[in-house]
C-alpha positions as CSV (number, residue, x, y, z in Angstrom):
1,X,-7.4,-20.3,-69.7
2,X,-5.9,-21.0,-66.1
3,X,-8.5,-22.2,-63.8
4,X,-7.4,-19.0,-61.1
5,X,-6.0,-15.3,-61.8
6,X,-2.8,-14.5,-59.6
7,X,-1.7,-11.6,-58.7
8,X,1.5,-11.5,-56.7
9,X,2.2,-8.3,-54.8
10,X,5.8,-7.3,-53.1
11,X,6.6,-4.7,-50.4
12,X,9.7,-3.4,-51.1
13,X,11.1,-1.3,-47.7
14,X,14.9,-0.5,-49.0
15,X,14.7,-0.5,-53.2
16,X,18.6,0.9,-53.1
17,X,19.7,-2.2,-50.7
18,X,16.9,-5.0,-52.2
19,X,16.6,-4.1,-55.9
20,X,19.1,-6.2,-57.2
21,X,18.4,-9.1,-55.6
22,X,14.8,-9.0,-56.4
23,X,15.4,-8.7,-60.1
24,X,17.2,-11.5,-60.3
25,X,14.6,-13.5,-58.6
26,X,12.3,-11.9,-61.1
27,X,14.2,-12.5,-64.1
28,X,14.9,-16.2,-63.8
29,X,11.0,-16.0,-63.0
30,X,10.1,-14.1,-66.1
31,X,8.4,-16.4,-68.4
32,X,5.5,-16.7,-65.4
33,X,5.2,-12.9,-65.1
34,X,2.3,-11.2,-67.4
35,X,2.3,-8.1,-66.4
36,X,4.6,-5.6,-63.9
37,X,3.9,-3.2,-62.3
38,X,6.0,-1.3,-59.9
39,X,5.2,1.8,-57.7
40,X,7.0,4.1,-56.0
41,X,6.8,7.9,-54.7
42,X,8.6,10.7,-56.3
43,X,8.4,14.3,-55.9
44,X,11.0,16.6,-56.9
45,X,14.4,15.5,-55.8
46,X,12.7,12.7,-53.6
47,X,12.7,9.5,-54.4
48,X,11.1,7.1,-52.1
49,X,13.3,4.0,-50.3
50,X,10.3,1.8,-50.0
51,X,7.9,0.5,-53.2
52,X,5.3,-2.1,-54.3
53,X,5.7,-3.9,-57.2
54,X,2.5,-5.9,-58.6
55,X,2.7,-9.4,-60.7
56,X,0.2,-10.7,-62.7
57,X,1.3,-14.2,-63.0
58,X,1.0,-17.3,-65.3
59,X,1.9,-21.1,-65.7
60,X,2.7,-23.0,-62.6
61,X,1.4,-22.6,-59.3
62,X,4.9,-24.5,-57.6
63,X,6.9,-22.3,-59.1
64,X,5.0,-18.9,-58.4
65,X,5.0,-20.2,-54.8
66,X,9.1,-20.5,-55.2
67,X,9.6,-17.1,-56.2
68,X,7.7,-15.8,-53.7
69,X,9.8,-17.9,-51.0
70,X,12.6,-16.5,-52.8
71,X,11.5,-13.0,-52.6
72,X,10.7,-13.5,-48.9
73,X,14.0,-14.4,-47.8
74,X,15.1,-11.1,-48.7
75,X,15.4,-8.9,-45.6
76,X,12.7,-5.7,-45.8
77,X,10.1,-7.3,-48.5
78,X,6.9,-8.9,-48.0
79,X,5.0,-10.7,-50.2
80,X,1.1,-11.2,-50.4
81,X,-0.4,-13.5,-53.1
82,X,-4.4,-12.7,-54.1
83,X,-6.4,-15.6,-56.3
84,X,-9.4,-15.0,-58.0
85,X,-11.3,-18.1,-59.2
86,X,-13.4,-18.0,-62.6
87,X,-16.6,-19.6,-63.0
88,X,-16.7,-22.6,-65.6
């Protein structure tokens, strides 16, 4: 068991421009993702421009904090990391 539980969450603000870009990143990332989750609103014939996508990640702490450089070089997304330690 990892000594910390990460979760990873991005703020996409243009999904149409950024989406691409980000799923590369995520891709060549993949063997550290868990679990992914992405949100968005949609009503109708709406379909928002902005979403959150949340990571549950695993393996190694560098290169979580890579992809998350990556992802924040990318013009219109933010990304916020929360740990949560576990009692031994």
């Amino acid at each position: 068991m990892q000594d910390s539980h990460i979760i990873i969450g991005i703020h996409v603000q243009n999904r149409v421009q950024n989406a691409s870009d980000i799923q590369k990143i995520l891709t060549e990332h993949g063997c550290s993702i868990k679990t992914r989750l992405g949100l968005h609103e949609v009503q109708g014939n709406f379909c928002a421009a902005g979403g959150i996508i949340i990571l549950e990640m695993v393996g190694d702490v560098p290169e979580m904090e890579q992809m998350a450089k990556r992802l924040t070089a990318i013009d219109g997304v933010d990304v916020q990391k929360m740990v949560f330690g576990h009692d031994q």
